[in-house]
RODO-2510 file (C-alpha; in nm, 4 decimals, decimal comma):
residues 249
     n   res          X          Y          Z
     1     x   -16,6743   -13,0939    -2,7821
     2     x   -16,6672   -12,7285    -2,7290
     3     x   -16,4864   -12,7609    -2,4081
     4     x   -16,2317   -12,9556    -2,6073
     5     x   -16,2067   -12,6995    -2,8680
     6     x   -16,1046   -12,4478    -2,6184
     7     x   -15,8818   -12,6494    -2,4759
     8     x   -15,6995   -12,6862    -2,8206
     9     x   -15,6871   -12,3065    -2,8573
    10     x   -15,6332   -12,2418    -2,4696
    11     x   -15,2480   -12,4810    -2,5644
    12     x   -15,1780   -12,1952    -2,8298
    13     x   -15,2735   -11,8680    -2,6661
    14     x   -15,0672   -11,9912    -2,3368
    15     x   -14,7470   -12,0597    -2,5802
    16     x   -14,7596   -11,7091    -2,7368
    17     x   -14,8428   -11,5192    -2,3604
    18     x   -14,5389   -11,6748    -2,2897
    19     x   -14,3341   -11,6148    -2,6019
    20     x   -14,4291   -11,2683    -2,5883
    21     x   -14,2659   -11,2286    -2,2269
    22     x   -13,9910   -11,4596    -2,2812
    23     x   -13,8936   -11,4038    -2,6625
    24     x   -13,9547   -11,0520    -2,7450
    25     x   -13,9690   -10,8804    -2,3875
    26     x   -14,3591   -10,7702    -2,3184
    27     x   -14,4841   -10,7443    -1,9599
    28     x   -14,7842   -10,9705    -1,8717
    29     x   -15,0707   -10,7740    -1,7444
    30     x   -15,2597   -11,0383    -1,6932
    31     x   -15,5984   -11,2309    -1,7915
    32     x   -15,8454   -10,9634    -1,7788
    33     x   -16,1727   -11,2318    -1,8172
    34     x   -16,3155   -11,1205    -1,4939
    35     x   -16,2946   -10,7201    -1,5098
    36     x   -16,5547   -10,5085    -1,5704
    37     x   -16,2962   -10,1552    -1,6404
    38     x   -16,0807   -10,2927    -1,9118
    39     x   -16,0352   -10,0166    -2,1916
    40     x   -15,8316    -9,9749    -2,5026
    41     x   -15,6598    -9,7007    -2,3139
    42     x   -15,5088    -9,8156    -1,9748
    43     x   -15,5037    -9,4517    -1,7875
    44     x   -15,2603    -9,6281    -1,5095
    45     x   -15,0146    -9,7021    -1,7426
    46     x   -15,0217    -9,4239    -1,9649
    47     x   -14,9550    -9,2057    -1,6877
    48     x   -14,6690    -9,4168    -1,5556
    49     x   -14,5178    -9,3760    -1,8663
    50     x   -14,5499    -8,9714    -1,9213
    51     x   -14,4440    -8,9022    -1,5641
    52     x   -14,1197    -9,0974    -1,6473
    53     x   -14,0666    -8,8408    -1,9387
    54     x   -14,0817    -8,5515    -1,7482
    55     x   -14,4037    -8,4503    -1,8512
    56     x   -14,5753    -8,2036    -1,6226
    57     x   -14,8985    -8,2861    -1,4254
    58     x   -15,0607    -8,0436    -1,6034
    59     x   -14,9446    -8,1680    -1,9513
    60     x   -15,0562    -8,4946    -1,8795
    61     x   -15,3838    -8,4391    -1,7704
    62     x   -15,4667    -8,2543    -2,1025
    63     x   -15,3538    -8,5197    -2,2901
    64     x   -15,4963    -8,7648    -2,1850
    65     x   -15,8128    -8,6235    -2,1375
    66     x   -15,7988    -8,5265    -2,5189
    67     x   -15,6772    -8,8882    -2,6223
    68     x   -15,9933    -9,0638    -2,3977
    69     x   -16,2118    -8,7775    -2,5598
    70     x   -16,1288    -8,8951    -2,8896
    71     x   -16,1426    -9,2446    -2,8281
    72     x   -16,5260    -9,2576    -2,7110
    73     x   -16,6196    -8,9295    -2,9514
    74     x   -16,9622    -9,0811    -3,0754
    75     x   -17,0063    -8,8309    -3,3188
    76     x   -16,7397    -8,9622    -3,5613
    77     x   -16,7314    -9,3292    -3,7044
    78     x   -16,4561    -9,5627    -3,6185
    79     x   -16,2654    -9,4827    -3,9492
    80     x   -16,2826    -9,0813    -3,8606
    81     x   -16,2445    -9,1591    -3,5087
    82     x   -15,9177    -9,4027    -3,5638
    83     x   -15,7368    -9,1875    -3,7980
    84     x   -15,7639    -8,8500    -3,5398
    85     x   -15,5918    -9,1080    -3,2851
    86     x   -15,3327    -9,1955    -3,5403
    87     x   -15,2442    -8,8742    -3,5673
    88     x   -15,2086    -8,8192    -3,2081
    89     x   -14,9912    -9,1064    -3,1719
    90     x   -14,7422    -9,0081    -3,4477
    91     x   -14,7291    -8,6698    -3,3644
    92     x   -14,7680    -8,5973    -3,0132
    93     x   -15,0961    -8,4191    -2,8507
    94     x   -15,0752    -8,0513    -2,8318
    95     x   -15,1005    -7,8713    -2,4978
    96     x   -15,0995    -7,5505    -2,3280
    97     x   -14,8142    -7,4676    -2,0613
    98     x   -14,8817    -7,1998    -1,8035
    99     x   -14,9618    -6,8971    -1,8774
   100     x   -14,7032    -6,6542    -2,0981
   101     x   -14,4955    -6,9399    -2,2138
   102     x   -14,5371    -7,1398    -2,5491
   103     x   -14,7594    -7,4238    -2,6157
   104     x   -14,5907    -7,8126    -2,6476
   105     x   -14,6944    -8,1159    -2,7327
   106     x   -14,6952    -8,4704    -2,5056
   107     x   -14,5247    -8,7627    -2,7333
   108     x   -14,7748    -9,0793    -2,6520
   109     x   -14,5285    -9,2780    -2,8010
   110     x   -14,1319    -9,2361    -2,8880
   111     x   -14,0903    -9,3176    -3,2380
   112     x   -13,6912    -9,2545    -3,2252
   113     x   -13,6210    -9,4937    -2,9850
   114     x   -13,8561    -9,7889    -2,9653
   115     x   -13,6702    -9,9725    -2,6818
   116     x   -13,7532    -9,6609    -2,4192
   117     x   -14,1600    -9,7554    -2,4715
   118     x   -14,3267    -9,9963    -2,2589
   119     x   -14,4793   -10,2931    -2,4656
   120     x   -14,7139   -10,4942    -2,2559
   121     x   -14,9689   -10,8404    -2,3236
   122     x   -15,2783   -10,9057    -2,2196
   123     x   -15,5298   -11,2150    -2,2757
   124     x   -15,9238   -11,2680    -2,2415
   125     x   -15,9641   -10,8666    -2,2466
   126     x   -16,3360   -10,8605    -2,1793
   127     x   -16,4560   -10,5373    -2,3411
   128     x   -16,8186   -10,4099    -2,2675
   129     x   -16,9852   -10,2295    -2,5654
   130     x   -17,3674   -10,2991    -2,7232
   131     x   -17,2131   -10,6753    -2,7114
   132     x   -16,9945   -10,8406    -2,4659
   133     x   -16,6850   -10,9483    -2,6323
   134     x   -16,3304   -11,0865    -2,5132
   135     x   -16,0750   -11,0663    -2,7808
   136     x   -15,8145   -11,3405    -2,6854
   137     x   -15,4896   -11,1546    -2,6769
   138     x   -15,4544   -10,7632    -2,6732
   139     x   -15,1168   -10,5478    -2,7627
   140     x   -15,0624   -10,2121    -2,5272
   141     x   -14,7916    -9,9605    -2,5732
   142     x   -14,7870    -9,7657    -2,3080
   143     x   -15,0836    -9,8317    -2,1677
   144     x   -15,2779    -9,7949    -2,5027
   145     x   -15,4393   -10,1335    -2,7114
   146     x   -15,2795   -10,0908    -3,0250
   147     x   -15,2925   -10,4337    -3,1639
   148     x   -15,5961   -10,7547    -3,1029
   149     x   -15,5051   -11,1333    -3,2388
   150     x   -15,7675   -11,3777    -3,2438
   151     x   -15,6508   -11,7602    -3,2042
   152     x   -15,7790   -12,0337    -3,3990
   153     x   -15,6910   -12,4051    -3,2997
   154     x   -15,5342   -12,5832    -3,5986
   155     x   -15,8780   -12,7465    -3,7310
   156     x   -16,0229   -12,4636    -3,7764
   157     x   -15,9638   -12,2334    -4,0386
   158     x   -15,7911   -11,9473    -3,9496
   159     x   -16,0790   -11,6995    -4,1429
   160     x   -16,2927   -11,7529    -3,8398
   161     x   -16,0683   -11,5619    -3,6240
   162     x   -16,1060   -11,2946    -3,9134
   163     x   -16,4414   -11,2665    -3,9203
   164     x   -16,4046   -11,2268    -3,5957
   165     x   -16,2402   -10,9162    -3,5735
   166     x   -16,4653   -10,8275    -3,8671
   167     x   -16,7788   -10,8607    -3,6625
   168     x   -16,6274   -10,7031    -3,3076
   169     x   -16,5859   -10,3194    -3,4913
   170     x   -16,9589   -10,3073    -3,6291
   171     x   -17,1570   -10,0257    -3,4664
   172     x   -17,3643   -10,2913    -3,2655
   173     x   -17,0557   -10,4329    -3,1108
   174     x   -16,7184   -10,2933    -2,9369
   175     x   -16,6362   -10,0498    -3,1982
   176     x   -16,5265    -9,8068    -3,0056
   177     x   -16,2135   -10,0106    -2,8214
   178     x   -16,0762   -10,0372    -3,2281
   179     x   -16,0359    -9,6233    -3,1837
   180     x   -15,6970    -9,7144    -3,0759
   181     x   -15,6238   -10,0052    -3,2423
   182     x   -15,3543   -10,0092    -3,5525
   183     x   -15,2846   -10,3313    -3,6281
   184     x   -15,5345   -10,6559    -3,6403
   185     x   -15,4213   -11,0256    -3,6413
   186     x   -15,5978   -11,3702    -3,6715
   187     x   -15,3585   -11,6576    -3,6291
   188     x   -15,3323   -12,0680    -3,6090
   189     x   -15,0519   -12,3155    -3,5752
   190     x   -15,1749   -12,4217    -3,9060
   191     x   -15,2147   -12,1294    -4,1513
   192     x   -14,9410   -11,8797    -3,9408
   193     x   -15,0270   -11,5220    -3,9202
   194     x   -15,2857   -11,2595    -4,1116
   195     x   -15,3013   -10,9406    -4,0438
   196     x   -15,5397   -10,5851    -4,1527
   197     x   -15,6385   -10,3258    -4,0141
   198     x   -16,0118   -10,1498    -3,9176
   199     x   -16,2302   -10,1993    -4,1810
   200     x   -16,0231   -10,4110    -4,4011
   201     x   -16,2697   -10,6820    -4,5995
   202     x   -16,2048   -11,0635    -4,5312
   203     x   -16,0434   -11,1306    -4,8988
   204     x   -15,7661   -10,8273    -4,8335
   205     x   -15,6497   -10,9957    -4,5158
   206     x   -15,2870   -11,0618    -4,5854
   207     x   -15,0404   -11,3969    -4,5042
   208     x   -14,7275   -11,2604    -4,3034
   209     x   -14,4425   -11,4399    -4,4504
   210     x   -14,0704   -11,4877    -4,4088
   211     x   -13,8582   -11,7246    -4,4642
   212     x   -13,7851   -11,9736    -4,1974
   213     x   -13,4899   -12,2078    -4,2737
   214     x   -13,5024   -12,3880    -3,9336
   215     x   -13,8959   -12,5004    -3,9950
   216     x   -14,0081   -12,3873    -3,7087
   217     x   -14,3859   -12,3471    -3,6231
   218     x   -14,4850   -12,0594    -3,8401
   219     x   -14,7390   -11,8876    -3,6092
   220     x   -14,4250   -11,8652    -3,3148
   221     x   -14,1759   -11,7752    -3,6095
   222     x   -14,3944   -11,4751    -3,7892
   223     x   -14,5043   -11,3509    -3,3844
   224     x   -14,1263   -11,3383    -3,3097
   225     x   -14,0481   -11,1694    -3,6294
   226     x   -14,3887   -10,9028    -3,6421
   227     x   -14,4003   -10,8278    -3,2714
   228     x   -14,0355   -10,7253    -3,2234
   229     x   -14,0556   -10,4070    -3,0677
   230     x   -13,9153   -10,2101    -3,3019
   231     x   -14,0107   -10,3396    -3,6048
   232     x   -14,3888   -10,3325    -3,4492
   233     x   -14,3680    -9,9495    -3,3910
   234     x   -14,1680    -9,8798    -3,7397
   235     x   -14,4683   -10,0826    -3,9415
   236     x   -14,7387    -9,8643    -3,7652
   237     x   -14,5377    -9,5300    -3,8397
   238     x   -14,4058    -9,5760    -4,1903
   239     x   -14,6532    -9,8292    -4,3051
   240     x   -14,9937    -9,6984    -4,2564
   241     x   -15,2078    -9,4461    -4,4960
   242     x   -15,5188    -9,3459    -4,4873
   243     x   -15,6304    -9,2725    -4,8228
   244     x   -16,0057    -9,1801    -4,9101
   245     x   -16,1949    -9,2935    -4,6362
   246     x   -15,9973    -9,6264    -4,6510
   247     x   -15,7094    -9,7806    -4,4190
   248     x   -15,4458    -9,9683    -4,5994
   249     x   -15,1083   -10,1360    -4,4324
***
């Protein structure tokens, strides 16, 4: 029975790999089951992408060694340690230039144009924390996890896949890869698309909906419509506070 189960949700998270590629343009990294190195920050990548903006060796380096620094900082909690990276994302890291000239900063992302970022998929990213866990399909922008889904088959109700997520950023667990992360979804063919962010409780988990006059299945329809590059980016930058200790979309 639990083979079969997986097999049901196995049918789903193949359709939406290849949506993503086909439909809205992501690269395929690839299953990442069997690694032992996978990270919420993808150094390889991240690098790729600042050396094609000109970025100096020297630039780079510093940035990224002050984005990993923040990622695995153990002396702040996921909420302190995910808004600092927030902030680095939206507004660039700071960074000294040689000596006598003026400091800059390295843009992790480009906000202006979302099109000249590198949007890429990945699937059974096994993460290594206290617990071993393998969120089903991961979102990297240039080489950093900003977005985890967790699949449901169509039996099953799609709060599972919540709960989930829920469970995976306790202390005990991988916390730590949800440094990074900005967006959180659960989906099934059944019940679509829900969506929070770190920390957010099971009952303020919200429904994405639009309208969809051709009736087509809702969980492809909303992915199409949420994961468009651009509108992806523009909901992390304009639609994300964090107010009080709390992280609200």
């Amino acid at each position: 029975m639990m083979a079969e189960i997986g097999a049901l949700e196995v049918v789903t998270q193949n359709r939406l790999v290849n949506l993503f590629q086909k439909d809205l343009g992501y690269i395929y990294i690839g299953n990442l089951e069997d690694r032992t190195d996978n990270s919420n920050i993808n150094e390889t990548l991240l690098r790729e992408y600042l050396v094609s903006k000109k970025y100096n060796e020297n630039q780079i380096n510093q940035a990224i060694r002050q984005l990993l620094l923040e990622a695995n900082n153990q002396g702040k909690d996921l909420y302190e340690a995910n808004k600092e990276i927030y902030g680095l994302l939206r507004y660039g890291i700071n960074v000294s230039n040689e000596v006598g000239e003026h400091r800059s900063y390295v843009n992790l992302i480009d906000w202006h144009n979302p099109m000249a970022n590198n949007f890429y998929i990945a699937e059974e990213v096994t993460i290594f924390g206290n617990k071993e866990r393998r969120p089903d399909l991961v979102i990297y922008v240039n080489g950093i996890a900003l977005g985890v889904i967790e699949l449901k088959r169509s039996k099953v109700s799609v709060h599972e896949g919540i709960r989930q997520n829920i469970r995976n950023q306790q202390d005990n667990e991988i916390h730590r890869f949800f440094t990074t992360i900005q967006l959180i979804f659960a989906g099934s063919d059944s019940e679509g698309l829900y969506y929070g962010v770190i920390k957010t409780p099971e009952k303020f988990w919200l429904r994405w909906k639009e309208e969809n006059p051709q009736g087509e299945n809702e969980l492809d329809y909303n992915c199409k419509n949420f994961f468009d590059k651009t509108r992806f980016l523009e909901f992390i930058q304009d639609m994300i506070i964090f107010d009080a200790g709390i992280k609200k979309a």
